[in-house]
mmCIF file of the N, C-alpha and C atoms, coordinates in Angstrom:
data_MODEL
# 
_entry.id   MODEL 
# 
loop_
_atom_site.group_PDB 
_atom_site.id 
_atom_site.type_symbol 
_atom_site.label_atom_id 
_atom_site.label_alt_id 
_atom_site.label_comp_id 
_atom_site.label_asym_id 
_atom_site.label_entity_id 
_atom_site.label_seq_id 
_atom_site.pdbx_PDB_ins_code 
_atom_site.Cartn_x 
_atom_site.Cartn_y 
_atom_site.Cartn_z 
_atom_site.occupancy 
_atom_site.B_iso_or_equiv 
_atom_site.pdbx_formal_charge 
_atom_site.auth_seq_id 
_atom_site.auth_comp_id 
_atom_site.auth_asym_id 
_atom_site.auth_atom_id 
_atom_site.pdbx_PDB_model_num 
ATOM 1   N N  . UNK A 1 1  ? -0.822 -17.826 6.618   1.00 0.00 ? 1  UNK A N  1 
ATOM 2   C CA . UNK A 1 1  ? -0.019 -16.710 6.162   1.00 0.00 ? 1  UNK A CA 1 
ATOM 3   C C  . UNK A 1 1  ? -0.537 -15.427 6.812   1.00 0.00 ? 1  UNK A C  1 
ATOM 4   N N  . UNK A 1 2  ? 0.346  -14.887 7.106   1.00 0.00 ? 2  UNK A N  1 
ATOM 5   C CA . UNK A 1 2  ? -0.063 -12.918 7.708   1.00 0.00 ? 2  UNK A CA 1 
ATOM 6   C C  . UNK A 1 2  ? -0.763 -12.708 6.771   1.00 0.00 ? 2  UNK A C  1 
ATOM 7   N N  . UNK A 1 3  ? -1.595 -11.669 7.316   1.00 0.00 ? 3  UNK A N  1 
ATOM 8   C CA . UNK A 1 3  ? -2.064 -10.402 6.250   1.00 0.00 ? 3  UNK A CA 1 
ATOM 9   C C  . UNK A 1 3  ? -1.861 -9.205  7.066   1.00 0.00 ? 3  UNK A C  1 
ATOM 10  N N  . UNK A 1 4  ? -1.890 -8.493  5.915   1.00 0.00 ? 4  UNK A N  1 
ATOM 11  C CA . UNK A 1 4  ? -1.878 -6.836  6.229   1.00 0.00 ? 4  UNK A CA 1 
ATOM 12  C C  . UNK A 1 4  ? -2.896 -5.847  5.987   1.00 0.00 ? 4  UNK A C  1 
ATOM 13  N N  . UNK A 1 5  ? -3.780 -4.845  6.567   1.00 0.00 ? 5  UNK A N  1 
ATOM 14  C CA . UNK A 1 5  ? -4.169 -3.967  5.888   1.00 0.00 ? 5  UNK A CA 1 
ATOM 15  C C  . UNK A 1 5  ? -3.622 -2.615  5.779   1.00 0.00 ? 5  UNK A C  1 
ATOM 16  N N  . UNK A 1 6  ? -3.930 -1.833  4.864   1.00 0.00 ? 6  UNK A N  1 
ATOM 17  C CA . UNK A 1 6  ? -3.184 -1.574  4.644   1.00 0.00 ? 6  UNK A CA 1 
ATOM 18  C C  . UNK A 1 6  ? -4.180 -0.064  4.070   1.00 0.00 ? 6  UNK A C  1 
ATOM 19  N N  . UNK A 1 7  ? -4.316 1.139   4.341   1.00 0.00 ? 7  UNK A N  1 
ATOM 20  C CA . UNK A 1 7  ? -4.830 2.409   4.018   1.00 0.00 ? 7  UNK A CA 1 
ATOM 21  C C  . UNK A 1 7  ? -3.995 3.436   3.209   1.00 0.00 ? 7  UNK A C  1 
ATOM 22  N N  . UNK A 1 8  ? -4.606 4.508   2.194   1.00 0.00 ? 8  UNK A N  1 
ATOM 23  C CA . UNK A 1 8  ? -4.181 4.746   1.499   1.00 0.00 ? 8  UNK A CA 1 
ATOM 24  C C  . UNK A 1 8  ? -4.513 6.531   2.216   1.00 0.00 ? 8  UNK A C  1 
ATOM 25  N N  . UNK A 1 9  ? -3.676 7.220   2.787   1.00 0.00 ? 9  UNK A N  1 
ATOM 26  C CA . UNK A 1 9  ? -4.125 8.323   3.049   1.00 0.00 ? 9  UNK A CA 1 
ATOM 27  C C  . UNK A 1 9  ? -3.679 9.219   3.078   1.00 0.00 ? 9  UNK A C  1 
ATOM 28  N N  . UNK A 1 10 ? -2.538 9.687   1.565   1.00 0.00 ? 10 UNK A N  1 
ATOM 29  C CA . UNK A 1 10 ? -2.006 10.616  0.785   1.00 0.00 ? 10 UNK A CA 1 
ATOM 30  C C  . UNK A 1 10 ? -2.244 10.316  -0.386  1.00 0.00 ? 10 UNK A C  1 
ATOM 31  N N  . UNK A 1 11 ? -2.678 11.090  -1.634  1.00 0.00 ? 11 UNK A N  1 
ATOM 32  C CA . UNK A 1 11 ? -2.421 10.905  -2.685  1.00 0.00 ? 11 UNK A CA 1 
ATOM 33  C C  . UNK A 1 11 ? -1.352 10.801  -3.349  1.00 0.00 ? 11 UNK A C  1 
ATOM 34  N N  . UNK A 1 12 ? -1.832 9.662   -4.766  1.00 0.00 ? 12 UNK A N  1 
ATOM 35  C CA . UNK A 1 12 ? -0.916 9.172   -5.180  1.00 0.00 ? 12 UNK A CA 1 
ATOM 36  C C  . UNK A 1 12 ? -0.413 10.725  -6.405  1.00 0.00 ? 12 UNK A C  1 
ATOM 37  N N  . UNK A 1 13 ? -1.385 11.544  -6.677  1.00 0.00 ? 13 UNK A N  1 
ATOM 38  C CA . UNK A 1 13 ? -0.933 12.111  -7.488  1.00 0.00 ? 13 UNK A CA 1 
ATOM 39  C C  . UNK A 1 13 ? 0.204  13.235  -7.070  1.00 0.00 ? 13 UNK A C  1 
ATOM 40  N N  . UNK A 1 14 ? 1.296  13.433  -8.249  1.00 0.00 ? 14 UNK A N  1 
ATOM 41  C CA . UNK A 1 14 ? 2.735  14.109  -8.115  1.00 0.00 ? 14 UNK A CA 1 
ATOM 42  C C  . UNK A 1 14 ? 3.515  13.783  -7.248  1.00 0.00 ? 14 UNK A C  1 
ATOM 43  N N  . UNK A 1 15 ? 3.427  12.168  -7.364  1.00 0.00 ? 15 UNK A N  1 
ATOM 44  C CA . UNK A 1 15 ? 4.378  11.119  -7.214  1.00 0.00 ? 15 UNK A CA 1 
ATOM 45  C C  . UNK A 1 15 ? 5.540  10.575  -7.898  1.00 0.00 ? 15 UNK A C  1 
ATOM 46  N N  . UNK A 1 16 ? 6.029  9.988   -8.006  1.00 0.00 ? 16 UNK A N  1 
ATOM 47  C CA . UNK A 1 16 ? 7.056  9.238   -8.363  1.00 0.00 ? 16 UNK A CA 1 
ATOM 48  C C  . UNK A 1 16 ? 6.226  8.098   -8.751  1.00 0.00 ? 16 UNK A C  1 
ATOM 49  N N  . UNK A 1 17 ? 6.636  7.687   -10.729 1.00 0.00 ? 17 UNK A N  1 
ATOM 50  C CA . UNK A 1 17 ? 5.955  7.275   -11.181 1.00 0.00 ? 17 UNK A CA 1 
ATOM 51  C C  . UNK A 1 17 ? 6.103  5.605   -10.587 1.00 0.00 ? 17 UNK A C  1 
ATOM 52  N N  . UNK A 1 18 ? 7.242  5.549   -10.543 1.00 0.00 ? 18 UNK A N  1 
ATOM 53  C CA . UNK A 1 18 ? 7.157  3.861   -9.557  1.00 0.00 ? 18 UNK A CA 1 
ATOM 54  C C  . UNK A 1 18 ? 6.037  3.840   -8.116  1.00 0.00 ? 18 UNK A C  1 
ATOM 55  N N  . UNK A 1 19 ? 6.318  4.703   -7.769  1.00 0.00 ? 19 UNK A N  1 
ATOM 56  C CA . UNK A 1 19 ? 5.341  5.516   -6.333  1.00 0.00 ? 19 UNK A CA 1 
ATOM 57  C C  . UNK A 1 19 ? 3.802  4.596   -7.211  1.00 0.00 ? 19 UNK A C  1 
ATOM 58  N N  . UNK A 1 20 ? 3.435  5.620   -7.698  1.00 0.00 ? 20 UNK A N  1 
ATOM 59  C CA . UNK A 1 20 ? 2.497  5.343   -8.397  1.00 0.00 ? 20 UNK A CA 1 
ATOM 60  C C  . UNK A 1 20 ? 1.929  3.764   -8.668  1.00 0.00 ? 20 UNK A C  1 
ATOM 61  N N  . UNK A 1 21 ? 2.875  3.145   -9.927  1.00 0.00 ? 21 UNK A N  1 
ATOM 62  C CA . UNK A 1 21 ? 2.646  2.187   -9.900  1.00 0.00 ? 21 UNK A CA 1 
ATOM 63  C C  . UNK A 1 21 ? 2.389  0.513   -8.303  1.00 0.00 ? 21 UNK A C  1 
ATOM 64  N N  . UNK A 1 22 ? 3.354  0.897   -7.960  1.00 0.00 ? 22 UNK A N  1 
ATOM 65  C CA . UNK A 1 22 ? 3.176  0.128   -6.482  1.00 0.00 ? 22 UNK A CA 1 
ATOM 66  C C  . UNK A 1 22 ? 1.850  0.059   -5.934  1.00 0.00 ? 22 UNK A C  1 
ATOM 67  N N  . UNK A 1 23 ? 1.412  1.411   -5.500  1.00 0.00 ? 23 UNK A N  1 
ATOM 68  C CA . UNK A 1 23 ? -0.104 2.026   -5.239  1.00 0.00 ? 23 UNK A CA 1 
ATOM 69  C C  . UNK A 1 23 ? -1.174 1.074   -5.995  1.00 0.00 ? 23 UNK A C  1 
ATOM 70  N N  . UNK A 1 24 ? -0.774 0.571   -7.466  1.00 0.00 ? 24 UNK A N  1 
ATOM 71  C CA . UNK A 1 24 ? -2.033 0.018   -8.341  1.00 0.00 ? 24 UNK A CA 1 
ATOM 72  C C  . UNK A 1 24 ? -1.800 -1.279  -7.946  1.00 0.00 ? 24 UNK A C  1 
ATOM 73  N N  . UNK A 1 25 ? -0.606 -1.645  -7.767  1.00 0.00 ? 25 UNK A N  1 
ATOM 74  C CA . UNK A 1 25 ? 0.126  -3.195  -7.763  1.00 0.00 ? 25 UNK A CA 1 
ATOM 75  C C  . UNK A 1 25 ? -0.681 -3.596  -6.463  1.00 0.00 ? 25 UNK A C  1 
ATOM 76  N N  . UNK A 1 26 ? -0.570 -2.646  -5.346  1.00 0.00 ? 26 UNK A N  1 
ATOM 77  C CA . UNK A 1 26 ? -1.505 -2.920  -4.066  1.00 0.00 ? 26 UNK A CA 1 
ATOM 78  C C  . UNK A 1 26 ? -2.909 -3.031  -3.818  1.00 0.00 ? 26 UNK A C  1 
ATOM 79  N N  . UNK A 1 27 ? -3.563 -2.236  -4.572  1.00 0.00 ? 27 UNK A N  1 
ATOM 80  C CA . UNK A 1 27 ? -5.034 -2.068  -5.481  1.00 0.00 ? 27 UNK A CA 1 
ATOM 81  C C  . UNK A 1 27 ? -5.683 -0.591  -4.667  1.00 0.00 ? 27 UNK A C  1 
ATOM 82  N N  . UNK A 1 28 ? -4.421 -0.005  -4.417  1.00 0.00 ? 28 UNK A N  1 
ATOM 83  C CA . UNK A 1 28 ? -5.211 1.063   -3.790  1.00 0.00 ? 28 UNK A CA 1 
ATOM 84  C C  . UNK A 1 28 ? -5.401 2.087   -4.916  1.00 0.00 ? 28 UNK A C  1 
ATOM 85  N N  . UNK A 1 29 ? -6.339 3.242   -5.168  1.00 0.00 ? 29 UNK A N  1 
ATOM 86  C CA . UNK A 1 29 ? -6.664 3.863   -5.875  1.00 0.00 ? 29 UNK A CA 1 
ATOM 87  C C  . UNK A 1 29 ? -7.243 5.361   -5.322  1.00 0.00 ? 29 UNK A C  1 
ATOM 88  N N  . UNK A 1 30 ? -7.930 5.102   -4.018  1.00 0.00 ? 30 UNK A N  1 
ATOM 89  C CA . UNK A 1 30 ? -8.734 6.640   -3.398  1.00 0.00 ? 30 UNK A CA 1 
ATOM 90  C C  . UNK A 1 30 ? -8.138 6.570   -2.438  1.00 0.00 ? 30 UNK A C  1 
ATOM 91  N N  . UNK A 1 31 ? -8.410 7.960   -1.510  1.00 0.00 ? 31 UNK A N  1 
ATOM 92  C CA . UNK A 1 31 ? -7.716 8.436   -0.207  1.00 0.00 ? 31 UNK A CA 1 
ATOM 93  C C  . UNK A 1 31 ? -8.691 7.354   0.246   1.00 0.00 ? 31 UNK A C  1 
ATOM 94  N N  . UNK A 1 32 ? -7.951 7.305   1.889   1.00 0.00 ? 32 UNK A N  1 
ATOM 95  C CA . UNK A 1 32 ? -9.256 6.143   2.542   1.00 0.00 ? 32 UNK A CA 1 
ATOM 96  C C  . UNK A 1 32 ? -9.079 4.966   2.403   1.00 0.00 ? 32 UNK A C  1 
ATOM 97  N N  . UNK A 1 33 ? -9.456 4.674   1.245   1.00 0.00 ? 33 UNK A N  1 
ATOM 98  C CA . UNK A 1 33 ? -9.371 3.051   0.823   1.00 0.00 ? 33 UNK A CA 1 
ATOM 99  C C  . UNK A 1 33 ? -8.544 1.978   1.812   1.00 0.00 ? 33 UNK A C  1 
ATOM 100 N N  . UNK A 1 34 ? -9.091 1.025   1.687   1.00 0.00 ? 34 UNK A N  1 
ATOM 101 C CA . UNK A 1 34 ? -8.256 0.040   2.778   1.00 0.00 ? 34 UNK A CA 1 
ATOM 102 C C  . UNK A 1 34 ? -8.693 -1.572  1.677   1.00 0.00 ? 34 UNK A C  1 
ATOM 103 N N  . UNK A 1 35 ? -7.153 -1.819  2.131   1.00 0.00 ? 35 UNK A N  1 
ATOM 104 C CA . UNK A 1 35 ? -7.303 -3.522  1.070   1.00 0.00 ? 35 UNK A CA 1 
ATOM 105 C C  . UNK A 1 35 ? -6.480 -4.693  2.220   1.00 0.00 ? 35 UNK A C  1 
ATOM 106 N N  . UNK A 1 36 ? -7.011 -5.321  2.270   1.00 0.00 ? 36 UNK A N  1 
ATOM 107 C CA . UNK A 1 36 ? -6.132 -6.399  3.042   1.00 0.00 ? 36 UNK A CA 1 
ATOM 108 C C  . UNK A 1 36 ? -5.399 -7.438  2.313   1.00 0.00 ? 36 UNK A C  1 
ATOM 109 N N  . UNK A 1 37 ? -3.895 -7.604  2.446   1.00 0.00 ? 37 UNK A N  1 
ATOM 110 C CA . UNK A 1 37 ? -3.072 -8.486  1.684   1.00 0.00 ? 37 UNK A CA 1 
ATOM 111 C C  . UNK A 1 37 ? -2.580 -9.572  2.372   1.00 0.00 ? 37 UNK A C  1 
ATOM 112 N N  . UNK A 1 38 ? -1.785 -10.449 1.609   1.00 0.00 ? 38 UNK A N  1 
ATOM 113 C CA . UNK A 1 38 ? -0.982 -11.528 2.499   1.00 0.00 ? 38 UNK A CA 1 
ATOM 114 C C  . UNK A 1 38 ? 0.699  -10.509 2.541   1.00 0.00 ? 38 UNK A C  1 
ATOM 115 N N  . UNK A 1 39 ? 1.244  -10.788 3.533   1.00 0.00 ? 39 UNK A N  1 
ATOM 116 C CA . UNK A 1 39 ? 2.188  -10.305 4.185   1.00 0.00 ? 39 UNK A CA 1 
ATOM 117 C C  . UNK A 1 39 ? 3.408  -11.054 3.262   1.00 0.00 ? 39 UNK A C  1 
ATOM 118 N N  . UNK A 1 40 ? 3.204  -11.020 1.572   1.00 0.00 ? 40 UNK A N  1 
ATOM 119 C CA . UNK A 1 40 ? 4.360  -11.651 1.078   1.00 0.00 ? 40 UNK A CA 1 
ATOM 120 C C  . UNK A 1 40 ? 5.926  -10.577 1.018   1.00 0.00 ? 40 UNK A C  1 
ATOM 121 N N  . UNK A 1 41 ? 6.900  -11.379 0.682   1.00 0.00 ? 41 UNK A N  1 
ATOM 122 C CA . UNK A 1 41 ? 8.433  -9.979  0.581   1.00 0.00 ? 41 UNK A CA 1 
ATOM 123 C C  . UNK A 1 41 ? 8.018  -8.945  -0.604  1.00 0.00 ? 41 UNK A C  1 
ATOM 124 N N  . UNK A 1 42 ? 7.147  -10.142 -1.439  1.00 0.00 ? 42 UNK A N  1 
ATOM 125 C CA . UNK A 1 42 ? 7.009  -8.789  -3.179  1.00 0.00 ? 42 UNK A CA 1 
ATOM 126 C C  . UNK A 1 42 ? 6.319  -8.087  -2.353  1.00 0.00 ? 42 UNK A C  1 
ATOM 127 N N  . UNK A 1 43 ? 4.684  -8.265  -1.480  1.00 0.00 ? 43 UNK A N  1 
ATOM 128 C CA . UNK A 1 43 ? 3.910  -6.710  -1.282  1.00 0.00 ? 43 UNK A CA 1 
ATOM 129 C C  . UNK A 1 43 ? 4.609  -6.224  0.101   1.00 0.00 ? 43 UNK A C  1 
ATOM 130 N N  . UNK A 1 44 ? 4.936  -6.889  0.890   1.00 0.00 ? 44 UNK A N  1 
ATOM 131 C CA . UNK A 1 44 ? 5.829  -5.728  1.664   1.00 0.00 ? 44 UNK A CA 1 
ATOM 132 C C  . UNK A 1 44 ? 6.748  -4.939  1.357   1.00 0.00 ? 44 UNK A C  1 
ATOM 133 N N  . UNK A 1 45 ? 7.510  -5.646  0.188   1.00 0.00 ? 45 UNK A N  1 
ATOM 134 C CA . UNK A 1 45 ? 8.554  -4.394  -0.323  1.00 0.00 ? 45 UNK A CA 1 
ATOM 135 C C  . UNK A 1 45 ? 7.777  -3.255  -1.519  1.00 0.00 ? 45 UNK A C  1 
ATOM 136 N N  . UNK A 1 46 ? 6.361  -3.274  -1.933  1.00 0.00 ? 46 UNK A N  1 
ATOM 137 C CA . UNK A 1 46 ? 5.694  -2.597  -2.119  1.00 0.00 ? 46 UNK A CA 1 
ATOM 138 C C  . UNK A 1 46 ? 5.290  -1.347  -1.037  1.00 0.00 ? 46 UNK A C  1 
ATOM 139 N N  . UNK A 1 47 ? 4.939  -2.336  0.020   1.00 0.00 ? 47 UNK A N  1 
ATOM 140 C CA . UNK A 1 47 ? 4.869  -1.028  0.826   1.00 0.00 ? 47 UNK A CA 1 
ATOM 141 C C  . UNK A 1 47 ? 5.585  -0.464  1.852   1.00 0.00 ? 47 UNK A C  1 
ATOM 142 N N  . UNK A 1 48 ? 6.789  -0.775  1.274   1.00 0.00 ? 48 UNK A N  1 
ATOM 143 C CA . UNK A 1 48 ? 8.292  -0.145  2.236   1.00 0.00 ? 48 UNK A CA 1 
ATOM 144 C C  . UNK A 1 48 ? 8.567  1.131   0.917   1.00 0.00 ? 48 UNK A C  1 
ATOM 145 N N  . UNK A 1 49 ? 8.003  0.536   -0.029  1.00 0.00 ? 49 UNK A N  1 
ATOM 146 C CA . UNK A 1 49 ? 8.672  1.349   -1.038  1.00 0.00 ? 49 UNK A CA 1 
ATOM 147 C C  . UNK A 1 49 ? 7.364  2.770   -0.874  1.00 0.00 ? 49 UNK A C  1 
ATOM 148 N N  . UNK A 1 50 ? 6.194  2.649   -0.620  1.00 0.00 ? 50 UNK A N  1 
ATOM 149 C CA . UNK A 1 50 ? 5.730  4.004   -0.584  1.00 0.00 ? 50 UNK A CA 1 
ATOM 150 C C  . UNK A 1 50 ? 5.305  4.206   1.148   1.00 0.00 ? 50 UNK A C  1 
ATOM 151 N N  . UNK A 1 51 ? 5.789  3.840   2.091   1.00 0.00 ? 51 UNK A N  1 
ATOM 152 C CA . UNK A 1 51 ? 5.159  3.854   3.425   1.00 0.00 ? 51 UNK A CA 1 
ATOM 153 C C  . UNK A 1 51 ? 4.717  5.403   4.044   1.00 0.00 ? 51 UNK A C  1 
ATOM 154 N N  . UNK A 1 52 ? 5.273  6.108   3.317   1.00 0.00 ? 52 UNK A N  1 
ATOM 155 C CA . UNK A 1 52 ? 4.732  7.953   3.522   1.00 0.00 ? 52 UNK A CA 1 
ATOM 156 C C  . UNK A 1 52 ? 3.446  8.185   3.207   1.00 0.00 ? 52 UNK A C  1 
ATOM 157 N N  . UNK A 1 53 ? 2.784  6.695   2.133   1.00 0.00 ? 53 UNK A N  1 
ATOM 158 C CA . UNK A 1 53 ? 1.768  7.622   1.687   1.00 0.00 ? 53 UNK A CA 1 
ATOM 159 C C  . UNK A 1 53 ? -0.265 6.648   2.524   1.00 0.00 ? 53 UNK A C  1 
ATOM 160 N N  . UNK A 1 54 ? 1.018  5.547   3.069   1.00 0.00 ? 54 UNK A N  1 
ATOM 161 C CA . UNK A 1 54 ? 0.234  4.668   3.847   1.00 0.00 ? 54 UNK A CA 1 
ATOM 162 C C  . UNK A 1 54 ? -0.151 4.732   5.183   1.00 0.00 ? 54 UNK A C  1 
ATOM 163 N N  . UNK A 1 55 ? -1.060 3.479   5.587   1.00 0.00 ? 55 UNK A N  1 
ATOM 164 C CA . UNK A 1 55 ? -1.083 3.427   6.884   1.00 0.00 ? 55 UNK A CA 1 
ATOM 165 C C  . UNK A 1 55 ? -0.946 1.887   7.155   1.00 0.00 ? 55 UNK A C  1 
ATOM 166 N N  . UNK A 1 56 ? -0.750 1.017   7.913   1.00 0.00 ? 56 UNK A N  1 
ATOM 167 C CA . UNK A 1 56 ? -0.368 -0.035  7.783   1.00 0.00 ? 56 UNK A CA 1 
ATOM 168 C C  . UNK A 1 56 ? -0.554 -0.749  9.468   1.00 0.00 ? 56 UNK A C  1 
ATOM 169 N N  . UNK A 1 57 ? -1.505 -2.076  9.574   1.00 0.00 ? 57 UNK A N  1 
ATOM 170 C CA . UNK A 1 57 ? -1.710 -2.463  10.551  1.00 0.00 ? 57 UNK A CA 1 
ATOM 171 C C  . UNK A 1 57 ? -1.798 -4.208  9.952   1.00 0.00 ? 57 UNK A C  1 
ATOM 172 N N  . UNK A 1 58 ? -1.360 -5.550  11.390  1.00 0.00 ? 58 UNK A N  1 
ATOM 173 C CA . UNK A 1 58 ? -1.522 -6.595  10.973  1.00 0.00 ? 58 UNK A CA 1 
ATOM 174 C C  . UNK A 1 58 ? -3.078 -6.957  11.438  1.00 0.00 ? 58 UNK A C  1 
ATOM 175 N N  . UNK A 1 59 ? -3.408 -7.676  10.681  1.00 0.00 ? 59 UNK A N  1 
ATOM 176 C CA . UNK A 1 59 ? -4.342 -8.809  11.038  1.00 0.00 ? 59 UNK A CA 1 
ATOM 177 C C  . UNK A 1 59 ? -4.289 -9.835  10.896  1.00 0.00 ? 59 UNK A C  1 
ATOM 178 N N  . UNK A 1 60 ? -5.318 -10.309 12.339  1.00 0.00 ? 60 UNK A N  1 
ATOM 179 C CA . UNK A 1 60 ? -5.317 -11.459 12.629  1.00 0.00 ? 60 UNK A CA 1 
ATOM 180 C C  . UNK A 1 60 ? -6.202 -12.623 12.222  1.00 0.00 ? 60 UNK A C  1 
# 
């Protein structure tokens, strides 16, 4: 399966509270932060849904 990582480098605060939630659903929490996922449709459409506040690269 893909994975993704995936950086967090806008804050989540005075967001859009779905904004928000997605952000936790992904496990990001601080600026910076980086989490690596599997490339499923639920977390990609997580992070289609906040991609302004991300950074986003595949791995191999």
């Amino acid at each position: 399966m893909n994975k993704v990582r995936i950086k967090l480098i806008k804050s989540r605060f005075g967001r859009i509270k779905k904004h928000a939630a997605s952000l936790s659903g992904l496990g990001l929490r601080k600026i910076n932060q980086e989490v690596i996922i599997d490339a499923t449709p639920e977390n990609m459409g997580m992070v289609n849904q906040v991609h302004y506040l991300l950074e986003v690269e595949d791995v191999k």
